[in-house]
N, C-alpha and C positions, 0 to 999 in steps of 0.2 A: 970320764969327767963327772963330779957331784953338781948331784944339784944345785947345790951351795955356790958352788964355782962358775955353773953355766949362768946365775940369777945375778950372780957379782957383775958379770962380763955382758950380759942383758937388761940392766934392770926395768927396760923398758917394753922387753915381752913379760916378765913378770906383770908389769902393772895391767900391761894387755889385758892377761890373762886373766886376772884378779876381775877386772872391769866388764868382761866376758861372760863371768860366771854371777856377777853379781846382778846384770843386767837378765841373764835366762831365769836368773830364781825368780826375779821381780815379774819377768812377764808367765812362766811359767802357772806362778802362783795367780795371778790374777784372771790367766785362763780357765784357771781350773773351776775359779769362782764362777765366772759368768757363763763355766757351761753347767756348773749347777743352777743357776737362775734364770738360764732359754728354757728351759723346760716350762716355767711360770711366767705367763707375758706378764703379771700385776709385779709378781716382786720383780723385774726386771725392768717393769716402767718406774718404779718406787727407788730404784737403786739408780737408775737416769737422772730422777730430780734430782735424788741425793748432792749425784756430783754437779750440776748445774748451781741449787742452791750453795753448795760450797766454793765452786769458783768464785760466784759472786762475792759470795763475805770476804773470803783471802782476797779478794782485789780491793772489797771496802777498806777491810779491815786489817792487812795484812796476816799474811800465815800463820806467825807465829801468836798473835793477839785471840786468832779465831778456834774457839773450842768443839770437841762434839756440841756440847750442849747448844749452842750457840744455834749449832746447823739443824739438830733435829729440832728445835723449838723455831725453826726458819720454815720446815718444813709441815709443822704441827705434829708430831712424833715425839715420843717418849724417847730420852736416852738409850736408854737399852733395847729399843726397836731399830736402832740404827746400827746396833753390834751385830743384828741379825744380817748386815751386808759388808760393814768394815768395821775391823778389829779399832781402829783409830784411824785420825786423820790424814798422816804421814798416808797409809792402802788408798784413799780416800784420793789424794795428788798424785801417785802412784798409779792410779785409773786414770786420770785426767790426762795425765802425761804418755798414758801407753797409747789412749784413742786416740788425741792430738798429734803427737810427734812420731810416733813409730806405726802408725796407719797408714801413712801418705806412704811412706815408706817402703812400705809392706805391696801398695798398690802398683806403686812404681814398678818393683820387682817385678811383678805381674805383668805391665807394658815389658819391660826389658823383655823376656820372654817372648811375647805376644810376636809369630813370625808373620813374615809378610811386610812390614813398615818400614816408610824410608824414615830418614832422621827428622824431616822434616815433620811428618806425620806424628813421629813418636814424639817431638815436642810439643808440637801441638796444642795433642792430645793431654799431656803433663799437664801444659800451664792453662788450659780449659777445666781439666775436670779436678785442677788441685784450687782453683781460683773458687769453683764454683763450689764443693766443699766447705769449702772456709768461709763464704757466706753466706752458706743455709745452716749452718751449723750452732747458731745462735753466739749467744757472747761466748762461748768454751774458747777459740782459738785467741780471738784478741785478749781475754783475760789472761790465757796462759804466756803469749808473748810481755804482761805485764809483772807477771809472775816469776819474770826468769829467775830474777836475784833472789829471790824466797826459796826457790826449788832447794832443799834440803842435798846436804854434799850427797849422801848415799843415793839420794835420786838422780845425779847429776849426771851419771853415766849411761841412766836409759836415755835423757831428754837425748843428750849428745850424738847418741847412738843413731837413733831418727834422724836428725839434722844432719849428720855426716852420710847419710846413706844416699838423702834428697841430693844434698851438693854432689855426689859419685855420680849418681843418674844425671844430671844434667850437663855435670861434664864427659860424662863419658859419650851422650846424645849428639854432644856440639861437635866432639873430636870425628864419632864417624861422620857427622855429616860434610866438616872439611876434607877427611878423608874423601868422602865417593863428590866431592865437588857439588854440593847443593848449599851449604856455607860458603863464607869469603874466610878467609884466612886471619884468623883474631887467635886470641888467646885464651884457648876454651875455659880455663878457670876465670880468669876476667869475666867471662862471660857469662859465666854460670852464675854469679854471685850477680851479675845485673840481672838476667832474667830472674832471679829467685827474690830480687829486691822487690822489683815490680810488680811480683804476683803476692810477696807481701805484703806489703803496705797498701793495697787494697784493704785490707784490714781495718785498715788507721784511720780511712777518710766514708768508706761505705758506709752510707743510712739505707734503712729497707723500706725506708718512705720516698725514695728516689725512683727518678724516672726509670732507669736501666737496671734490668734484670741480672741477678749474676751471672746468668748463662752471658748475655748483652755484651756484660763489663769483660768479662773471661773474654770471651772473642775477638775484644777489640785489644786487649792486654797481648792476646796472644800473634795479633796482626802485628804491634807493634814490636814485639821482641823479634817475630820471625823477618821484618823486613831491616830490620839492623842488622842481622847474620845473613840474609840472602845474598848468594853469589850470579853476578851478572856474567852470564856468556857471551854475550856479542857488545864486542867490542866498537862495532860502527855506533851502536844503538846506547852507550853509556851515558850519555846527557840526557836523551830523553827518558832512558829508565830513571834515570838519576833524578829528572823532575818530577815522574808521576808520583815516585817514593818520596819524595818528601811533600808534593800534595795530601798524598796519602796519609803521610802522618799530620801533618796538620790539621788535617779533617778528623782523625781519630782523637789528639790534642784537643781542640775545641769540643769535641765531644765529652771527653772527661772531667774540661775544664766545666762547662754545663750541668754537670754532677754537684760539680761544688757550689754552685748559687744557689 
């Protein structure tokens, strides 16, 4: 069978494939950069603002309005002192988008692996140290979730890439845990997309001039997700579990809501 003929009768591994390869170059390339620049903490702290200062402007000013120029005179930099780290601004969102979305990503893999943990645990763990990430991480993530519809098409296959990997991890966390019976029996994609809503949109409403720490908010984000999936064993004992959990949340509720005044 030609090629030709297998691409006719697939054309959806084709695109796979194409989005695969498109996505390796992007990160490969940008690896390659920032292991040239660990070696130098100053141009690696120089090339940090860079991409800070330019989220900013692309969130002011929209992507396509914001120029180098724009960034390096943001920064106090010469135009041509900013070619010394990105070619242009397209490499420039291209970074943005490899630390933001395909980091978590990346980290996750690493729990998957990690032996030893029940599901519980490895959720946990997820929506604590992805919670807590996203807000020490200064404006980067909430910009970039403003950012989506700008993301240029050729980038669009890395952001994706990240995002569909987070959503695999969380359901695939939820499925074993219904499996070995530490879940109650839901519908782990349903599920997935509420736990990953929650540990979102912290984003949307945290100030770092509030009472609760992100470790704090993380913790209680993650009380709340884990007692909507918890499965109850004893069945004499189901009202009064059934009471403390939703004491429980309410206490965590009021907590949050406490955030917002």
């Amino acid at each position: 069978m030609s090629n030709t003929t297998r691409e006719a009768r697939n054309p959806g591994d084709s695109a796979a494939i194409a989005t695969q390869e498109k996505t390796s170059k992007w990160s490969a390339a940008l690896r390659a950069k920032e292991s040239k620049l660990a070696t130098n903490p100053r141009k690696e702290l120089v090339r940090e603002q860079l991409i800070d200062i330019a989220a900013e402007l692309f969130d002011k000013k929209g992507y396509v309005q914001t120029s180098i120029n724009d960034i390096a005179k943001a920064l106090g930099l010469g135009r041509s002192a900013v070619y010394h780290y990105f070619r242009n601004k397209e490499e420039i969102l291209a970074a943005l988008v490899e630390a933001e979305a395909l980091t978590p990503s990346h980290l996750l893999q690493e729990l998957i692996e990690e032996a030893g943990l029940s599901a519980t645990e490895r959720l946990r763990r997820a929506v604590v140290d992805g919670i807590v990430r996203r807000l020490s991480s200064g404006a980067r993530f909430i910009l970039l979730s403003r950012l989506e519809t700008q993301i240029p098409e050729e980038l669009g296959p890395l952001y994706n890439l990240g995002r569909r990997h987070i959503y695999d991890f969380y359901v695939r966390c939820i499925s074993e845990g219904i499996a070995n019976g530490e879940f109650r029996e839901v519908d782990p994609k349903i599920a997935a997309f509420a736990v990953i809503g929650m540990a979102n949109w912290t984003s949307r409403w945290y100030s770092p001039y509030g009472r609760k720490t992100p470790a704090e908010i993380a913790s209680i984000i993650a009380d709340l997700a884990l007692q909507g999936l918890k499965a109850s064993h004893n069945q004499s004992g189901d009202s009064e579990e059934i009471r403390r959990t939703i004491d429980g949340l309410r206490q965590q509720i009021d907590a949050l809501e406490n955030l917002l005044k």
